[in-house]
C-alpha positions as CSV (number, residue, x, y, z in Angstrom):
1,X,-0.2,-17.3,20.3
2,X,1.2,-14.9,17.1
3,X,-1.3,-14.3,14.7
4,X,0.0,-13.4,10.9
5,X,-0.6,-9.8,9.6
6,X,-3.2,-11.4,7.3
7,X,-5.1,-13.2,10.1
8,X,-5.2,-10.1,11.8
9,X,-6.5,-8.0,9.3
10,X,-9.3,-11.1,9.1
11,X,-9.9,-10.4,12.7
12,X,-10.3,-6.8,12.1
13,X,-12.7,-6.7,9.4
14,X,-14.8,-9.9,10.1
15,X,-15.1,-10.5,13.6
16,X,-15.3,-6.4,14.2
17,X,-18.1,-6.1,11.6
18,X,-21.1,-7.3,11.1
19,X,-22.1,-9.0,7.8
20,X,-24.4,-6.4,5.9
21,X,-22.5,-5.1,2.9
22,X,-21.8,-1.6,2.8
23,X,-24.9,0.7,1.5
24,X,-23.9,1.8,-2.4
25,X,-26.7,1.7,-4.9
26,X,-26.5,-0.6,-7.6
27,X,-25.5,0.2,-10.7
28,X,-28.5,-1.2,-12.4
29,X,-30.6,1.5,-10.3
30,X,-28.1,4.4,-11.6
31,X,-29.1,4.0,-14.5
32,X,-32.9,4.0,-14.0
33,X,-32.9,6.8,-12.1
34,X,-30.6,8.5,-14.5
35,X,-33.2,7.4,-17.1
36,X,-36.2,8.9,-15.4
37,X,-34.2,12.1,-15.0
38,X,-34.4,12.7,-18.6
39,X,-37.3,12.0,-18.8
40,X,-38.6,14.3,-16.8
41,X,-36.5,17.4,-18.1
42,X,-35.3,18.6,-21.2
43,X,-31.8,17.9,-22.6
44,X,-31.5,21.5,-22.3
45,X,-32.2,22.4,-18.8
46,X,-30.0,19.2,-17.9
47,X,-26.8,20.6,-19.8
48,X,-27.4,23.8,-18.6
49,X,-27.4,22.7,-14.4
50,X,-24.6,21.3,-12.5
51,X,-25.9,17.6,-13.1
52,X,-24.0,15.4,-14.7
53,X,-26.5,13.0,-17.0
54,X,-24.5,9.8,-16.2
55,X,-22.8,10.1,-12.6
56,X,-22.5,7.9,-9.3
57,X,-19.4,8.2,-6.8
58,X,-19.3,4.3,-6.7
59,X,-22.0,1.7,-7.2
60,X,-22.0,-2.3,-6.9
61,X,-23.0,-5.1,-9.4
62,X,-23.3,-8.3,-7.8
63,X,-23.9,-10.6,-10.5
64,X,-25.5,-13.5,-10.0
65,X,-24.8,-13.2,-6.2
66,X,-27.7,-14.1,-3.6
67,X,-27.1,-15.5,0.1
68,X,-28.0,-18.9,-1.8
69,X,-26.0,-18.7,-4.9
70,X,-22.9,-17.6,-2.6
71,X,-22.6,-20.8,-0.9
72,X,-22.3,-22.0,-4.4
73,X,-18.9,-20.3,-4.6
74,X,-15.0,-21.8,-4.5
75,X,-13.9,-20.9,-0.5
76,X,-11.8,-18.6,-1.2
77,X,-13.7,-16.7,-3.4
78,X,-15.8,-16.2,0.0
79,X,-13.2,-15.6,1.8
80,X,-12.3,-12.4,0.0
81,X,-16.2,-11.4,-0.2
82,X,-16.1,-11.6,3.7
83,X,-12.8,-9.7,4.0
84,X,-13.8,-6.8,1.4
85,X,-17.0,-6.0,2.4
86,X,-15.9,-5.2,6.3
87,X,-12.6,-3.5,5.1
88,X,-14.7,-1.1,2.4
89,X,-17.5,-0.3,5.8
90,X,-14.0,-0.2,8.6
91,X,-12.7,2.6,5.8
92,X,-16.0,4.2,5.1
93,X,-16.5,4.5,9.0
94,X,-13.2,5.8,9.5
95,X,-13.1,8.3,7.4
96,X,-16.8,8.8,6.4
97,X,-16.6,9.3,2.3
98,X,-15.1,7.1,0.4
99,X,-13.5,8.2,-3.3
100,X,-12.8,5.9,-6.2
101,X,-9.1,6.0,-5.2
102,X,-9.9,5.1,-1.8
103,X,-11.4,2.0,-2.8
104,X,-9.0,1.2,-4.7
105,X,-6.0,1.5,-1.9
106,X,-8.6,-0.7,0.2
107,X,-8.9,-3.2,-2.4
108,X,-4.7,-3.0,-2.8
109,X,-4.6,-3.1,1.0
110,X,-6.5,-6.1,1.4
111,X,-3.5,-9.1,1.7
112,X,-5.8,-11.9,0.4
113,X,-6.4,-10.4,-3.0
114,X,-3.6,-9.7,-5.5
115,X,-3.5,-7.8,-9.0
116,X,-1.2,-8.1,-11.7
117,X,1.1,-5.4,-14.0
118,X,-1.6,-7.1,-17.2
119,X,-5.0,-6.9,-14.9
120,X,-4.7,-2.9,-14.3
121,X,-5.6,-0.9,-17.2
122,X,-6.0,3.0,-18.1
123,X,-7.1,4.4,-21.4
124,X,-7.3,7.7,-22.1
125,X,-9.1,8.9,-25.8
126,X,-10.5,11.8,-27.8
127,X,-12.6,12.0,-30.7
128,X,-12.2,14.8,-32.8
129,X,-15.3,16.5,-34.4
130,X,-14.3,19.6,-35.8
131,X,-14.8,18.4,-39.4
132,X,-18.5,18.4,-38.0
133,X,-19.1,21.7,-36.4
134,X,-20.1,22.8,-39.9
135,X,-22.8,20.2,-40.7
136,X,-24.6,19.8,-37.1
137,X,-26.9,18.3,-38.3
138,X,-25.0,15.4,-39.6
139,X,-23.7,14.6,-36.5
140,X,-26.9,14.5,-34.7
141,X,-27.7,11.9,-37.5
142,X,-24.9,9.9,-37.3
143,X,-23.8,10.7,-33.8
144,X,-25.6,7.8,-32.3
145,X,-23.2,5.8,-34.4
146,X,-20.3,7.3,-34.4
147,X,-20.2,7.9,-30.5
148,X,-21.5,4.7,-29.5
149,X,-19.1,2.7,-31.4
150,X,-16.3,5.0,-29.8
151,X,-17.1,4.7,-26.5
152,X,-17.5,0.4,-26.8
153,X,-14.6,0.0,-29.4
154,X,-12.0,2.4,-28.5
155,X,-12.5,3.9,-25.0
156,X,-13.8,1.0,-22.6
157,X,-12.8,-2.5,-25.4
158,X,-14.2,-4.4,-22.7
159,X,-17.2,-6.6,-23.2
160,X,-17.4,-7.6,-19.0
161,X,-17.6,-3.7,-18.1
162,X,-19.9,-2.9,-20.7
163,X,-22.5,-5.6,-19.5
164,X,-21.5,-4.7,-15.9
165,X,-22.8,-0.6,-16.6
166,X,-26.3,-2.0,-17.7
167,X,-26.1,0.4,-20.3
168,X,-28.4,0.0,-23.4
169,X,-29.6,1.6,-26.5
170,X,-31.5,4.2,-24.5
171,X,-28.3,5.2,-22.5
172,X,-26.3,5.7,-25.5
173,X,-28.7,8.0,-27.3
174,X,-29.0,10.2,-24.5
175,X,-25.1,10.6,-24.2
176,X,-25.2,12.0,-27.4
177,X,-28.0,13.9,-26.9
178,X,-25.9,15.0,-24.0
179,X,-22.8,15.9,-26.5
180,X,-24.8,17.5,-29.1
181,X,-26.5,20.0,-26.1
182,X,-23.2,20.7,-24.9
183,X,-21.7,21.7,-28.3
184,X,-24.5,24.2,-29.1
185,X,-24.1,25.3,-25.7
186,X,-20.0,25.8,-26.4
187,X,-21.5,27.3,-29.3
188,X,-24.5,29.8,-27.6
189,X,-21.9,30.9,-25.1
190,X,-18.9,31.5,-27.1
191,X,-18.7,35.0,-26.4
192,X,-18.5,34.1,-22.6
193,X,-15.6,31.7,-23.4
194,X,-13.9,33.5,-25.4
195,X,-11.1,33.9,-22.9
196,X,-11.2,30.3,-21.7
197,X,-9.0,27.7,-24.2
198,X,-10.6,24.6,-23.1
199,X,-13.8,24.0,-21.5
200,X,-16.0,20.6,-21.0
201,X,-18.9,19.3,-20.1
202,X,-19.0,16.1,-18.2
203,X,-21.7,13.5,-19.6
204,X,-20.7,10.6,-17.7
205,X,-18.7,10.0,-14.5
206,X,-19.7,6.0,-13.0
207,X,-17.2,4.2,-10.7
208,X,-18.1,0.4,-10.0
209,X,-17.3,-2.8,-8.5
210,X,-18.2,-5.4,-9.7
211,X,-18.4,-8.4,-7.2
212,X,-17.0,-12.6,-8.1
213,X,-20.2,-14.5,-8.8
214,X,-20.1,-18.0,-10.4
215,X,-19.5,-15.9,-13.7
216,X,-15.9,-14.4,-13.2
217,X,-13.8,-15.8,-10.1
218,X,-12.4,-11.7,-9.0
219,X,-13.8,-8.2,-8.1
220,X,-13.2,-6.1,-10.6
221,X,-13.4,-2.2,-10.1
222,X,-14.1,0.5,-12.9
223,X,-14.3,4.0,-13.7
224,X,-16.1,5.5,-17.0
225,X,-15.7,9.1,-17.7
226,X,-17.1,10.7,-20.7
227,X,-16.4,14.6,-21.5
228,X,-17.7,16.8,-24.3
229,X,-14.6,19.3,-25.0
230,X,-14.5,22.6,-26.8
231,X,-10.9,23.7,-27.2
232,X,-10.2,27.6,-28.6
233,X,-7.2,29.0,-30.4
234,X,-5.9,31.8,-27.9
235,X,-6.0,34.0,-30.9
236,X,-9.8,35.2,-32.0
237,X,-8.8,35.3,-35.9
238,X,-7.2,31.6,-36.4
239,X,-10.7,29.9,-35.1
240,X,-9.5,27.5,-37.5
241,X,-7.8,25.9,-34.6
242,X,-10.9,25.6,-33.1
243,X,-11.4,21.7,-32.0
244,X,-14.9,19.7,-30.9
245,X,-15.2,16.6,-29.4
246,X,-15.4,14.0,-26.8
247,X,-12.9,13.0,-24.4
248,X,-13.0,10.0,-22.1
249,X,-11.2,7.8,-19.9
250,X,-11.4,4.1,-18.7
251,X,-9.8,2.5,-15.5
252,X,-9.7,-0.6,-14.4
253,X,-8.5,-3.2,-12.4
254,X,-9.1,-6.9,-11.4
255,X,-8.2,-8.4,-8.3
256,X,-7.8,-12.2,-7.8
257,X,-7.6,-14.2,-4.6
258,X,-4.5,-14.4,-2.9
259,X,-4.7,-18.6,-2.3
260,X,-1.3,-18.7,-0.9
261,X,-2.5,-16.6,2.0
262,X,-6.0,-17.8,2.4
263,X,-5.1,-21.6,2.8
264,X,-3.1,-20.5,5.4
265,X,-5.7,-19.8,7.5
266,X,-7.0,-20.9,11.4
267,X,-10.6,-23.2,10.1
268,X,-12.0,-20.9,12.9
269,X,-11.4,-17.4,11.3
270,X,-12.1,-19.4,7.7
271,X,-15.4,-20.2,9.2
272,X,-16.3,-17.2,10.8
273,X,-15.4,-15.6,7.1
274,X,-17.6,-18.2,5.1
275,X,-20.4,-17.6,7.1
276,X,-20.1,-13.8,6.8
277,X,-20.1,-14.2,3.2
278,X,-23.0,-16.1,3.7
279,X,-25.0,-13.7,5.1
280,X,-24.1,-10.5,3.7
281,X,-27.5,-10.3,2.2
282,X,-30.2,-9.4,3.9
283,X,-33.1,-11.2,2.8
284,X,-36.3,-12.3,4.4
Protein backbone atom coordinates (compact mmCIF):
# COMPACT_ATOMS: atom_id res chain seq x y z
CA UNK A 1 0.00 0.00 0.00
CA UNK A 2 1.43 3.82 -1.08
CA UNK A 3 0.86 6.22 1.37
CA UNK A 4 0.62 10.12 0.14
CA UNK A 5 3.46 12.56 1.17
CA UNK A 6 1.02 14.15 3.52
CA UNK A 7 -0.01 10.85 5.30
CA UNK A 8 3.48 10.21 5.68
CA UNK A 9 4.48 13.28 7.22
CA UNK A 10 1.23 12.30 9.68
CA UNK A 11 2.97 9.13 10.35
CA UNK A 12 6.16 10.91 11.15
CA UNK A 13 5.14 13.41 13.49
CA UNK A 14 2.15 11.62 15.24
CA UNK A 15 2.68 8.14 15.50
CA UNK A 16 6.68 8.92 16.18
CA UNK A 17 5.87 11.40 18.94
CA UNK A 18 4.28 11.40 21.82
CA UNK A 19 1.45 13.87 22.57
CA UNK A 20 3.02 16.50 25.16
CA UNK A 21 3.48 19.83 23.35
CA UNK A 22 6.77 21.04 23.04
CA UNK A 23 8.22 22.96 26.41
CA UNK A 24 8.07 27.02 25.46
CA UNK A 25 6.81 29.29 28.23
CA UNK A 26 3.79 31.12 27.69
CA UNK A 27 3.62 34.30 26.80
CA UNK A 28 1.50 35.42 29.59
CA UNK A 29 4.46 34.25 32.03
CA UNK A 30 7.03 36.51 29.81
CA UNK A 31 5.62 39.05 30.80
CA UNK A 32 5.35 38.46 34.56
CA UNK A 33 8.58 37.60 34.83
CA UNK A 34 9.65 40.44 32.68
CA UNK A 35 7.55 42.48 35.21
CA UNK A 36 9.17 41.36 38.30
CA UNK A 37 12.57 42.01 36.67
CA UNK A 38 11.87 45.68 36.90
CA UNK A 39 10.85 45.51 39.71
CA UNK A 40 13.57 44.40 41.29
CA UNK A 41 16.23 46.62 39.47
CA UNK A 42 16.46 50.01 38.42
CA UNK A 43 15.67 51.18 34.88
CA UNK A 44 19.23 52.06 34.91
CA UNK A 45 21.17 49.07 35.76
CA UNK A 46 18.63 47.21 33.28
CA UNK A 47 19.68 49.53 30.14
CA UNK A 48 23.03 49.43 31.16
CA UNK A 49 23.32 45.14 31.08
CA UNK A 50 22.99 42.96 28.15
CA UNK A 51 19.13 42.31 28.99
CA UNK A 52 16.80 43.12 26.89
CA UNK A 53 13.53 44.48 29.07
CA UNK A 54 10.95 42.63 26.80
CA UNK A 55 12.61 39.45 25.18
CA UNK A 56 11.63 35.55 24.63
CA UNK A 57 13.07 33.45 21.58
CA UNK A 58 9.51 32.03 21.14
CA UNK A 59 6.53 31.61 23.55
CA UNK A 60 2.88 29.98 23.08
CA UNK A 61 -0.64 31.40 23.76
CA UNK A 62 -3.12 28.85 23.73
CA UNK A 63 -6.28 30.64 24.07
CA UNK A 64 -8.95 29.19 25.34
CA UNK A 65 -7.38 25.64 24.73
CA UNK A 66 -7.66 22.81 27.52
CA UNK A 67 -7.71 18.94 26.86
CA UNK A 68 -11.59 19.59 27.30
CA UNK A 69 -12.24 22.57 25.35
CA UNK A 70 -10.12 20.91 22.39
CA UNK A 71 -12.54 18.20 21.79
CA UNK A 72 -14.77 21.17 21.27
CA UNK A 73 -12.88 21.97 18.10
CA UNK A 74 -13.87 21.50 14.09
CA UNK A 75 -11.62 18.06 13.13
CA UNK A 76 -9.43 19.54 11.27
CA UNK A 77 -8.54 22.19 13.37
CA UNK A 78 -7.24 19.07 15.55
CA UNK A 79 -5.80 17.68 12.99
CA UNK A 80 -3.32 20.46 12.43
CA UNK A 81 -2.83 20.80 16.36
CA UNK A 82 -1.74 17.04 16.33
CA UNK A 83 0.48 17.49 13.24
CA UNK A 84 2.29 20.89 14.54
CA UNK A 85 2.97 20.13 17.83
CA UNK A 86 5.13 16.78 16.87
CA UNK A 87 6.71 18.57 13.68
CA UNK A 88 7.83 21.74 16.07
CA UNK A 89 9.42 18.78 18.92
CA UNK A 90 10.85 16.29 15.49
CA UNK A 91 12.64 19.89 14.45
CA UNK A 92 13.57 20.99 17.92
CA UNK A 93 15.10 17.37 18.50
CA UNK A 94 16.88 17.39 15.36
CA UNK A 95 18.47 20.19 15.51
CA UNK A 96 18.28 21.24 19.18
CA UNK A 97 17.40 25.23 19.01
CA UNK A 98 14.85 26.37 17.27
CA UNK A 99 14.80 30.27 15.81
CA UNK A 100 11.75 32.30 14.86
CA UNK A 101 12.56 31.50 11.19
CA UNK A 102 12.80 27.92 11.86
CA UNK A 103 9.41 27.86 13.08
CA UNK A 104 8.23 29.43 10.52
CA UNK A 105 9.79 26.92 7.62
CA UNK A 106 8.09 24.18 10.00
CA UNK A 107 4.95 25.84 10.00
CA UNK A 108 5.39 26.35 5.90
CA UNK A 109 6.55 22.77 5.77
CA UNK A 110 3.65 21.28 7.35
CA UNK A 111 1.28 20.19 4.05
CA UNK A 112 -1.98 20.43 6.00
CA UNK A 113 -1.77 24.04 6.71
CA UNK A 114 -1.65 26.78 4.03
CA UNK A 115 -1.05 30.66 4.08
CA UNK A 116 -1.92 33.17 1.72
CA UNK A 117 0.01 36.35 -0.23
CA UNK A 118 -2.83 38.70 2.21
CA UNK A 119 -2.22 36.49 5.59
CA UNK A 120 1.76 37.24 5.75
CA UNK A 121 2.57 40.66 6.88
CA UNK A 122 5.89 42.77 7.64
CA UNK A 123 6.00 46.32 8.83
CA UNK A 124 8.87 48.02 9.38
CA UNK A 125 8.55 51.89 11.34
CA UNK A 126 10.51 54.69 12.98
CA UNK A 127 9.49 57.45 15.04
CA UNK A 128 11.52 60.29 14.92
CA UNK A 129 12.22 62.30 18.18
CA UNK A 130 14.78 64.63 17.48
CA UNK A 131 12.43 67.65 17.89
CA UNK A 132 12.53 66.27 21.59
CA UNK A 133 16.01 65.78 22.51
CA UNK A 134 15.89 69.44 23.56
CA UNK A 135 12.86 69.29 26.05
CA UNK A 136 13.48 65.66 27.73
CA UNK A 137 11.43 66.29 29.89
CA UNK A 138 8.52 66.62 27.65
CA UNK A 139 8.93 63.46 26.32
CA UNK A 140 9.00 61.64 29.56
CA UNK A 141 5.60 63.37 30.04
CA UNK A 142 4.09 62.65 27.02
CA UNK A 143 6.07 59.64 26.01
CA UNK A 144 3.67 57.19 27.52
CA UNK A 145 1.34 58.62 24.88
CA UNK A 146 3.11 59.22 22.17
CA UNK A 147 4.95 55.70 22.16
CA UNK A 148 2.06 53.67 23.12
CA UNK A 149 -0.16 54.85 20.51
CA UNK A 150 2.78 54.18 18.01
CA UNK A 151 3.56 50.93 18.80
CA UNK A 152 -0.63 49.81 18.77
CA UNK A 153 -1.57 52.25 15.78
CA UNK A 154 1.31 52.24 13.49
CA UNK A 155 3.82 49.40 14.12
CA UNK A 156 1.70 46.17 15.19
CA UNK A 157 -2.43 47.65 13.79
CA UNK A 158 -3.44 44.44 14.96
CA UNK A 159 -5.95 44.12 17.72
CA UNK A 160 -5.59 39.78 17.81
CA UNK A 161 -1.65 40.19 18.49
CA UNK A 162 -1.96 42.93 20.86
CA UNK A 163 -4.34 40.83 23.09
CA UNK A 164 -2.19 37.72 22.29
CA UNK A 165 1.25 39.72 23.99
CA UNK A 166 -0.74 40.20 27.29
CA UNK A 167 0.63 43.42 27.36
CA UNK A 168 -0.96 46.14 29.54
CA UNK A 169 -0.66 49.62 30.93
CA UNK A 170 2.28 48.50 33.05
CA UNK A 171 4.14 47.04 30.03
CA UNK A 172 3.84 50.03 28.04
CA UNK A 173 5.14 52.46 30.71
CA UNK A 174 8.09 50.53 31.25
CA UNK A 175 9.01 50.51 27.42
CA UNK A 176 9.30 53.97 27.60
CA UNK A 177 10.91 53.97 30.59
CA UNK A 178 13.13 51.71 28.63
CA UNK A 179 13.45 54.45 25.68
CA UNK A 180 13.94 57.40 27.80
CA UNK A 181 17.04 55.33 29.81
CA UNK A 182 18.46 54.46 26.62
CA UNK A 183 18.46 58.10 25.18
CA UNK A 184 20.23 59.55 28.22
CA UNK A 185 22.41 56.78 27.92
CA UNK A 186 23.13 57.71 23.90
CA UNK A 187 23.44 60.88 25.55
CA UNK A 188 26.01 59.96 28.81
CA UNK A 189 28.14 58.10 26.35
CA UNK A 190 28.29 60.24 23.45
CA UNK A 191 31.86 60.70 23.61
CA UNK A 192 32.34 56.84 23.32
CA UNK A 193 30.09 56.85 20.23
CA UNK A 194 31.26 59.44 18.70
CA UNK A 195 32.73 57.30 15.95
CA UNK A 196 29.79 54.98 15.73
CA UNK A 197 26.72 56.50 13.23
CA UNK A 198 24.05 54.46 14.47
CA UNK A 199 23.63 52.65 17.63
CA UNK A 200 20.38 50.93 19.49
CA UNK A 201 19.18 49.67 22.20
CA UNK A 202 16.75 46.79 21.96
CA UNK A 203 13.58 47.15 24.39
CA UNK A 204 11.59 44.42 23.12
CA UNK A 205 12.35 41.30 21.09
CA UNK A 206 8.98 38.59 21.66
CA UNK A 207 8.23 35.82 18.98
CA UNK A 208 4.85 33.95 19.44
CA UNK A 209 2.46 31.46 18.39
CA UNK A 210 -0.52 31.68 19.00
CA UNK A 211 -2.54 28.35 18.86
CA UNK A 212 -6.61 27.89 17.01
CA UNK A 213 -8.96 27.89 19.96
CA UNK A 214 -12.80 28.16 19.49
CA UNK A 215 -11.86 32.06 19.11
CA UNK A 216 -9.90 32.18 15.66
CA UNK A 217 -9.94 28.87 13.48
CA UNK A 218 -5.61 29.20 12.50
CA UNK A 219 -2.16 29.43 14.28
CA UNK A 220 -0.94 32.53 13.92
CA UNK A 221 2.88 33.32 14.55
CA UNK A 222 4.39 36.81 15.47
CA UNK A 223 7.39 38.70 16.09
CA UNK A 224 7.59 42.22 17.95
CA UNK A 225 10.72 44.13 17.94
CA UNK A 226 11.10 47.44 19.54
CA UNK A 227 14.57 49.43 19.23
CA UNK A 228 15.57 52.85 20.66
CA UNK A 229 18.08 54.34 17.85
CA UNK A 230 20.52 57.15 18.11
CA UNK A 231 21.80 58.02 14.69
CA UNK A 232 25.04 60.61 14.39
CA UNK A 233 26.14 62.85 11.48
CA UNK A 234 29.72 61.48 10.50
CA UNK A 235 30.78 65.05 10.89
CA UNK A 236 31.12 66.30 14.70
CA UNK A 237 30.10 70.04 13.76
CA UNK A 238 26.61 69.34 11.72
CA UNK A 239 25.10 67.49 15.10
CA UNK A 240 22.12 68.99 13.62
CA UNK A 241 21.78 65.80 11.77
CA UNK A 242 21.63 64.19 14.82
CA UNK A 243 18.30 61.91 14.85
CA UNK A 244 16.40 60.09 18.21
CA UNK A 245 14.00 57.60 18.12
CA UNK A 246 12.37 54.33 18.10
CA UNK A 247 12.51 51.84 15.51
CA UNK A 248 10.36 48.66 15.32
CA UNK A 249 9.25 45.85 13.28
CA UNK A 250 6.11 43.55 13.08
CA UNK A 251 5.87 40.03 11.38
CA UNK A 252 3.30 37.98 11.02
CA UNK A 253 1.69 35.28 9.48
CA UNK A 254 -1.57 33.04 9.70
CA UNK A 255 -1.80 29.71 8.69
CA UNK A 256 -5.16 28.00 7.96
CA UNK A 257 -6.04 24.35 7.47
CA UNK A 258 -5.25 22.70 4.39
CA UNK A 259 -9.13 20.78 4.22
CA UNK A 260 -8.35 19.51 0.85
CA UNK A 261 -5.56 17.43 2.24
CA UNK A 262 -6.97 16.57 5.63
CA UNK A 263 -10.22 14.94 4.33
CA UNK A 264 -8.13 12.92 2.44
CA UNK A 265 -7.07 11.16 5.14
CA UNK A 266 -6.95 7.06 6.37
CA UNK A 267 -9.96 7.42 9.70
CA UNK A 268 -6.99 5.45 11.33
CA UNK A 269 -4.20 8.18 11.10
CA UNK A 270 -7.30 10.92 11.58
CA UNK A 271 -7.86 9.12 14.78
CA UNK A 272 -4.66 8.54 15.96
CA UNK A 273 -4.31 12.58 15.24
CA UNK A 274 -7.57 13.60 17.12
CA UNK A 275 -6.65 11.77 19.97
CA UNK A 276 -3.16 13.31 20.08
CA UNK A 277 -4.77 16.65 19.97
CA UNK A 278 -6.69 15.40 22.68
CA UNK A 279 -4.14 14.87 24.99
CA UNK A 280 -1.50 17.26 24.39
CA UNK A 281 -2.18 18.59 27.78
CA UNK A 282 -1.01 17.24 30.58
CA UNK A 283 -3.43 17.56 33.30
CA UNK A 284 -4.20 15.68 36.36
Amino acid sequence: MKFSAPVLFLFAVVYASGADILDLDKISDVVINARKLWRGNSVDDLMNSDRVPYYCKMAVNYGDLNNATIRTLNENLQVIIAATINHFKKKYNDSGRMEFVDYVHALKSNPFLKTEITDNIYRGEFKDFHAYDSRRQQLVTDGYELITKWIKDTLIKDDEALKDTTFNQVDFRNIVRATNAAFDHFERYEGVLVNKPYVQSSIVDISVIRYPDSKQAYFKLFRIQIFATKTSSSDPLRDDQATSGIRGSFQSIVFRPQNLVIDGLNKNVKAKALHTAQSMFNES
